[in-house]
DRENDO-1510 file (C-alpha; in Angstrom, 1 decimal, always signed):
<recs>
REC; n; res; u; v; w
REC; 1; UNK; +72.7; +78.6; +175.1 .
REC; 2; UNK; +70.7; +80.6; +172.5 .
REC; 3; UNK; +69.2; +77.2; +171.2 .
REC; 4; UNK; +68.4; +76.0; +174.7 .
REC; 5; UNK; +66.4; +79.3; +175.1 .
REC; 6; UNK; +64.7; +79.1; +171.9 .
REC; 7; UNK; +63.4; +76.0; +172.7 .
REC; 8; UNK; +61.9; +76.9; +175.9 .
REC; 9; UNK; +60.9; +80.6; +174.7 .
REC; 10; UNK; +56.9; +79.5; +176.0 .
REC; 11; UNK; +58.4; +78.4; +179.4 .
REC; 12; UNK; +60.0; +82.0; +178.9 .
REC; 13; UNK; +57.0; +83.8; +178.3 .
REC; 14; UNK; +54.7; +81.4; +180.7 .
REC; 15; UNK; +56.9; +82.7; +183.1 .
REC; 16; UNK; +57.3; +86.4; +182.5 .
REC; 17; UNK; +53.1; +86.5; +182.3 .
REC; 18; UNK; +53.2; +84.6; +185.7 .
REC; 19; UNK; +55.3; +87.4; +187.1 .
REC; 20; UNK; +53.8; +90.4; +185.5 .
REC; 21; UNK; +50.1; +88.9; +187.0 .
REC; 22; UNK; +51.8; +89.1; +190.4 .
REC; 23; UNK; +53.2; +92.1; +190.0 .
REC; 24; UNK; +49.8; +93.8; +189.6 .
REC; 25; UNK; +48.4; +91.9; +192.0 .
REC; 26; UNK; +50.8; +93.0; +194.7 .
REC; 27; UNK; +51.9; +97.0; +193.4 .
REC; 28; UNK; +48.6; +98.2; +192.7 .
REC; 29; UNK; +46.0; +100.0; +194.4 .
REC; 30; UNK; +43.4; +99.8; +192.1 .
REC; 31; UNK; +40.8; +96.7; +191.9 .
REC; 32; UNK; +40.1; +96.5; +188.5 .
REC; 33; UNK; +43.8; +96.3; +188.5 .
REC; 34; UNK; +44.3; +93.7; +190.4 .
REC; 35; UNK; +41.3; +91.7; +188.5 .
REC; 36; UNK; +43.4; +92.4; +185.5 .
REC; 37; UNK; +46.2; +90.9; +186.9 .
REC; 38; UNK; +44.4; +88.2; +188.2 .
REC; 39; UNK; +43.7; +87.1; +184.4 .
REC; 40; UNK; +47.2; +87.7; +183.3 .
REC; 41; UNK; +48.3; +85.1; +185.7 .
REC; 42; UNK; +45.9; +83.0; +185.0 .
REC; 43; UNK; +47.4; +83.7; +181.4 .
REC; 44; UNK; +50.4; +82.6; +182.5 .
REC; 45; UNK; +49.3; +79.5; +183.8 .
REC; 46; UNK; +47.2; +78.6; +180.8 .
REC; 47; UNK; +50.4; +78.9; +178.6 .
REC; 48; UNK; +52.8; +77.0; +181.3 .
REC; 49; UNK; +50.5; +73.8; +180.9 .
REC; 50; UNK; +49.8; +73.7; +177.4 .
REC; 51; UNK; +53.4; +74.2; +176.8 .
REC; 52; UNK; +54.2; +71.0; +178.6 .
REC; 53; UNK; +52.1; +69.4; +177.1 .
REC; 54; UNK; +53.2; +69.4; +174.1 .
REC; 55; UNK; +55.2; +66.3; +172.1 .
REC; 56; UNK; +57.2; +67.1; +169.3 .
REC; 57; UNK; +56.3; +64.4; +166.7 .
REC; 58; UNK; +53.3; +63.2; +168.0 .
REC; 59; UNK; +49.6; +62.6; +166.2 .
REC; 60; UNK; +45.8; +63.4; +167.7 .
REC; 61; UNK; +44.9; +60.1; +169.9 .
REC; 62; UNK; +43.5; +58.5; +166.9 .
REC; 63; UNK; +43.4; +55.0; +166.3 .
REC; 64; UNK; +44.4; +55.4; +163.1 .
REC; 65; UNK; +47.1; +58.0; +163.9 .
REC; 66; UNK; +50.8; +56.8; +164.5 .
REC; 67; UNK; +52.3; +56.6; +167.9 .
REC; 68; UNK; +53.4; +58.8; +169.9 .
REC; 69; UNK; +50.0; +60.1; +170.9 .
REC; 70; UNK; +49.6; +63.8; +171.8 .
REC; 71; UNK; +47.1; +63.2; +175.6 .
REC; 72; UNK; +44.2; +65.5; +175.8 .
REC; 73; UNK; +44.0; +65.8; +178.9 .
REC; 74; UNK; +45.9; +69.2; +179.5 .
REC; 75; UNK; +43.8; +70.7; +176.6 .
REC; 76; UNK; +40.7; +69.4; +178.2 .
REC; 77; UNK; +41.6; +70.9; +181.6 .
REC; 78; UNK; +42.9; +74.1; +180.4 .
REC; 79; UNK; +39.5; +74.7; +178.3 .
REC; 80; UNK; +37.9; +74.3; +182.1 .
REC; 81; UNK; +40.0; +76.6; +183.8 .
REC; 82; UNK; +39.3; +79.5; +180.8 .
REC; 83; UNK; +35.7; +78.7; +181.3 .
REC; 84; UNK; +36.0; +79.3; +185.1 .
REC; 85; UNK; +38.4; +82.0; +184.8 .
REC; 86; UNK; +35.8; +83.8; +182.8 .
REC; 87; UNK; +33.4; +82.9; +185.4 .
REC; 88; UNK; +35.7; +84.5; +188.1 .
REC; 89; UNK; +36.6; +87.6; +186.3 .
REC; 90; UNK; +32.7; +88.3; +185.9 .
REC; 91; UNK; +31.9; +87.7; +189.4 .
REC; 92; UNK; +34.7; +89.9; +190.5 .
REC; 93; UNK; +34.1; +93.1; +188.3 .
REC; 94; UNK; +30.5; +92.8; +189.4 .
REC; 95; UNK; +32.0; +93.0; +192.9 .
REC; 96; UNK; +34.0; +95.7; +192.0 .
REC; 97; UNK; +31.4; +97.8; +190.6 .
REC; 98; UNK; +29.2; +96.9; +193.9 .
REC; 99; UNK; +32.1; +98.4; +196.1 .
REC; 100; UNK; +32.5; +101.3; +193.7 .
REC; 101; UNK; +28.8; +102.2; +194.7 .
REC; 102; UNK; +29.0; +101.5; +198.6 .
REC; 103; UNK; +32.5; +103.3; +198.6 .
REC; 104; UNK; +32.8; +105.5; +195.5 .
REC; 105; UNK; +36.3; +104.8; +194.9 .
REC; 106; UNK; +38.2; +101.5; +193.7 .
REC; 107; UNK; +41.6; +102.4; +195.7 .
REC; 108; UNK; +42.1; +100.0; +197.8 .
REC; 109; UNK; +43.5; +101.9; +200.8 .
REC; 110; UNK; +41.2; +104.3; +200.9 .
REC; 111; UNK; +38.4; +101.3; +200.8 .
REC; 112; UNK; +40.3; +100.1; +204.0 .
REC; 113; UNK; +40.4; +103.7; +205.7 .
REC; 114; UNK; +36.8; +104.2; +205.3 .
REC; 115; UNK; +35.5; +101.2; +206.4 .
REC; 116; UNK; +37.7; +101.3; +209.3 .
REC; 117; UNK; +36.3; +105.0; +210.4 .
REC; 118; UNK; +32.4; +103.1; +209.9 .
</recs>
C-alpha cells in the first residue's frame, strides 16, 4: 500500500493542489483570493498532466534515441496553458484593481450589496 502511494505521490499532490484551488475559490470573500486560487488550480492541473505523461524508461523523440519515446505533446500543451494562465491572471488582477476603484473594497459581498442598492 505504501509503495502504491509512493508511486502516485504527484497524482497525490496534483490532487490536493486541485482541491485546495477550489477551496479558495468557493470559501473566500476576497478577489485577489480567489485569483490566487484560480492559479493554484491551474497548478494542479499543470502537475496532473505532466504527471501522466510521463514513461518510465523512455528517451527524447530522437531518431537516434531508443524506443519507448517520451511524446511532447503534454509538454507542449502545458507550456500553452502557463502562457495563457499568466495571461488570465494579469487580466484578472487588473480587473480587480478596476473594481477596487469603482467599489473601494475587494469583498465580494459587499461588491454585491452595493451594486444592488445602485
Amino acid at each position: 500500500m505504501i509503495d502504491l502511494l509512493a508511486d502516485r505521490l504527484y497524482y497525490l499532490v496534483s490532487f490536493l493542489l486541485l482541491g485546495v484551488g477550489t477551496y479558495m475559490l468557493i470559501a473566500n470573500r476576497n478577489v485577489v483570493k480567489k485569483v490566487i486560487g484560480m492559479n493554484v488550480f491551474q497548478t494542479g492541473i499543470f502537475l496532473f498532466f505532466i504527471t501522466a505523461a510521463f514513461v518510465t524508461g523512455a528517451s527524447p523523440p530522437l531518431l537516434t534515441a531508443p524506443e519507448p519515446y517520451v511524446s511532447p505533446l503534454p509538454h507542449v500543451l502545458i507550456l500553452t496553458a502557463i502562457v495563457v494562465g499568466v495571461s488570465l491572471t494579469a487580466v484578472a488582477l487588473g480587473l480587480v484593481v478596476r473594481v477596487y476603484e469603482e467599489y473601494g473594497t475587494l469583498n465580494e459581498e459587499a461588491i454585491r450589496q452595493v451594486s444592488h442598492d445602485e
